[in-house]
N, C-alpha and C positions, 0 to 999 in steps of 0.2 A: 504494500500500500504506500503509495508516494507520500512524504510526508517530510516538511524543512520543520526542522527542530529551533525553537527560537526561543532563546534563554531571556532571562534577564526579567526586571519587573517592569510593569507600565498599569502606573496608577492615573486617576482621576485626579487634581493636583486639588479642587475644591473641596474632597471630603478628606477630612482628619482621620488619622487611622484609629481604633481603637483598638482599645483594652480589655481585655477578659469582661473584666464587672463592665466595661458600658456596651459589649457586645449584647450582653444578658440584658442589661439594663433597656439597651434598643427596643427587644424583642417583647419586652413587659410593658414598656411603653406604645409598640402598635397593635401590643394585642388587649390591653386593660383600659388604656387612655383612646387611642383610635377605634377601639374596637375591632381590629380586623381578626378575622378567626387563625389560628396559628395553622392551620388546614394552608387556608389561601397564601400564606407568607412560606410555605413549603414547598407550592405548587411555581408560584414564581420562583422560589430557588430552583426549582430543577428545570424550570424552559430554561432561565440562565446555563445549568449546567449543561442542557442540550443542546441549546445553541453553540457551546463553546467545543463541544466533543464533533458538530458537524461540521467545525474551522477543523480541527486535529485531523478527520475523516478526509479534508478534501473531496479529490475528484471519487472518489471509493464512494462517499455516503448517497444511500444510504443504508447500503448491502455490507453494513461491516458486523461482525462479531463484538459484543463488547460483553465483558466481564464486568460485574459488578458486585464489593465487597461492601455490604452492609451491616453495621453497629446495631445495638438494640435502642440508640438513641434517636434523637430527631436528626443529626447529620444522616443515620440510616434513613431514616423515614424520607428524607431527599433522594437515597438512592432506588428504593423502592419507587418514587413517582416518577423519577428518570427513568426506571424498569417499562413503565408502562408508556412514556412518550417515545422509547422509542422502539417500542412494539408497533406503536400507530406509526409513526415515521415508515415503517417497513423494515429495521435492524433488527439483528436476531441478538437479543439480552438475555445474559442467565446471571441470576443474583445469586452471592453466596451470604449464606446468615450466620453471624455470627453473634450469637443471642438473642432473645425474642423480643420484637418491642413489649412496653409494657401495655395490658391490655387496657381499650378505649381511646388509648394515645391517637395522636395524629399519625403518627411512623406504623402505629398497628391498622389504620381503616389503609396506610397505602400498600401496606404489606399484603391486608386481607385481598385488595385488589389485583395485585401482581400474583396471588393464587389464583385465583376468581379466571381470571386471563390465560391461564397454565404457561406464564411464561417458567421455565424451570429455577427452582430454589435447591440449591445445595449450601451443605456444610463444606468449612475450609477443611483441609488445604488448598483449594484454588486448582483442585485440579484440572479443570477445563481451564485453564488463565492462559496455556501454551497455543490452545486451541483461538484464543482472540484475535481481534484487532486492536483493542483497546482495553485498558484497564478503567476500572472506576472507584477511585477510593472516598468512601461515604463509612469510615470505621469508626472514627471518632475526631469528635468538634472540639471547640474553643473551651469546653466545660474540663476539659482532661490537664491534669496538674503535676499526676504523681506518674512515674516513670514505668514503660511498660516491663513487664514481664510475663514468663510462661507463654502461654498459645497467643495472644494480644501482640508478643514482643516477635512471636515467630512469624506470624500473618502479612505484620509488615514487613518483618526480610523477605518472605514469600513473594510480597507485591515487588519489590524493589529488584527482585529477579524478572518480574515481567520484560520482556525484549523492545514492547512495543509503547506506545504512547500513553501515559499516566496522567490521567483529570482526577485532582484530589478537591472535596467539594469544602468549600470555605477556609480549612488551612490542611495542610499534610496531618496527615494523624499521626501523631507520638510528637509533632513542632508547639513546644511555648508555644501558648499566643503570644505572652507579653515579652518575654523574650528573647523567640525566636531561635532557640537554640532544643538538640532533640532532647527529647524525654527517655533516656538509652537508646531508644533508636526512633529513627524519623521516615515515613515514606518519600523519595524521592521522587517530585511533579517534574513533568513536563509542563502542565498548567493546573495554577490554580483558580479557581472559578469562589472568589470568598465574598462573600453576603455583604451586602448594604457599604460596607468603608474596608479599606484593607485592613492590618492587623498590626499593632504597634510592633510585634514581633518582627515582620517583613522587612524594617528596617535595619537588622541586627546585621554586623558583619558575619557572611558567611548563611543567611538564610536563604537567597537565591539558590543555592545547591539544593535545598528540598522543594521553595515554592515555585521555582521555575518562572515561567511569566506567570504574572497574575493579571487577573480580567475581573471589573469589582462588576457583580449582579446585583441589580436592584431588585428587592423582594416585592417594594407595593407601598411603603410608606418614607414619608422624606425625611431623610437623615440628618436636614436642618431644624429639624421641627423635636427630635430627640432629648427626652429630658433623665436624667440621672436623679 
């Protein structure tokens, strides 16, 4: 699959990057004060993240294979609704789960969905991950602090074998947000596709080696408008 690999970051220069607590803070903000359902601020994350996987696809899309590594959190829950867009696109997606969302959750109605659909759900190791076009890491978001280990620590060496092009959805999973240095280990993006503002982390000497270029998605609510 043709495909020019283009490093480096490229931010919006208007929005401020945030911080772990105003990431969360954002997100409590358009869903408590705007009212917007956390449903909807998922479903914009993941046209962002499809949009960005159909730039890495090129002239291939939209007949590619993509792999998709899912968390039990809501960064999963983005990748399960990325499951099912590009089911409709025409791409063939198989999600790998790696713990259940919690049930009622938002990440559990997109999950129940991507059943519903028989797109295929496996458990890691990522076996089909050789068998890709693209990888998609949705394992864990900005909420992750303490440093991976055991199967979590392995998934990501897992992913960072992948051969082919890595969309990591809002920051690499096992990277600081704030900053931006791995958590023992870090998946390394080709792109990262990160919610509403970049991540104070992206700044850190030495975090382009995991976040690759970065593309900020806008969920549904304005980032100026954000109260802490």
């Amino acid at each position: 699959m043709p495909f020019a690999a283009r490093r480096g970051a490229r931010y919006r220069a208007a929005v401020r990057a945030f911080t772990r607590a105003e990431a969360q803070a954002f997100d409590r903000f358009a869903i408590e004060t705007l009212g917007i359902p956390g449903i909807v601020l998922m479903e914009n994350a993941a046209l962002g993240c499809t949009e960005a996987l159909r730039e890495l696809a090129g002239t291939a899309w939209p007949t590619v294979r993509v792999a998709i590594v899912c968390g039990p959190g809501s960064n999963g829950g983005d990748g399960y609704a990325v499951a099912r867009l590009l089911r409709v696109a025409g791409a063939e997606p198989i999600v790998h789960c790696f713990g259940r969302p919690r049930a009622g959750s938002d990440a559990a109605i997109n999950a129940a969905i991507v059943e519903a659909l028989g797109i295929p759900v496996a458990p890691p190791p990522l076996a089909s991950a050789p068998m890709a076009d693209l990888l998609v890491d949705a394992l864990f978001g900005t909420g992750l602090s303490t440093d991976l280990d055991g199967d979590s620590r392995r998934i990501v060496e897992r992913m960072n074998e992948f051969r082919g092009p890595r969309l990591a959805v809002d920051l690499p999973s096992g990277l600081d947000c704030d900053r931006g240095e791995p958590l023992g280990a870090a998946v390394r993006a080709t792109v990262t596709a990160t919610m509403a503002a970049p991540k104070a982390g992206f700044a850190a000497p030495g975090a382009s080696a995991f976040t690759g270029r970065v593309v900020v998605v806008p969920i549904g609510a304005p980032v100026d408008a954000r109260r802490t």
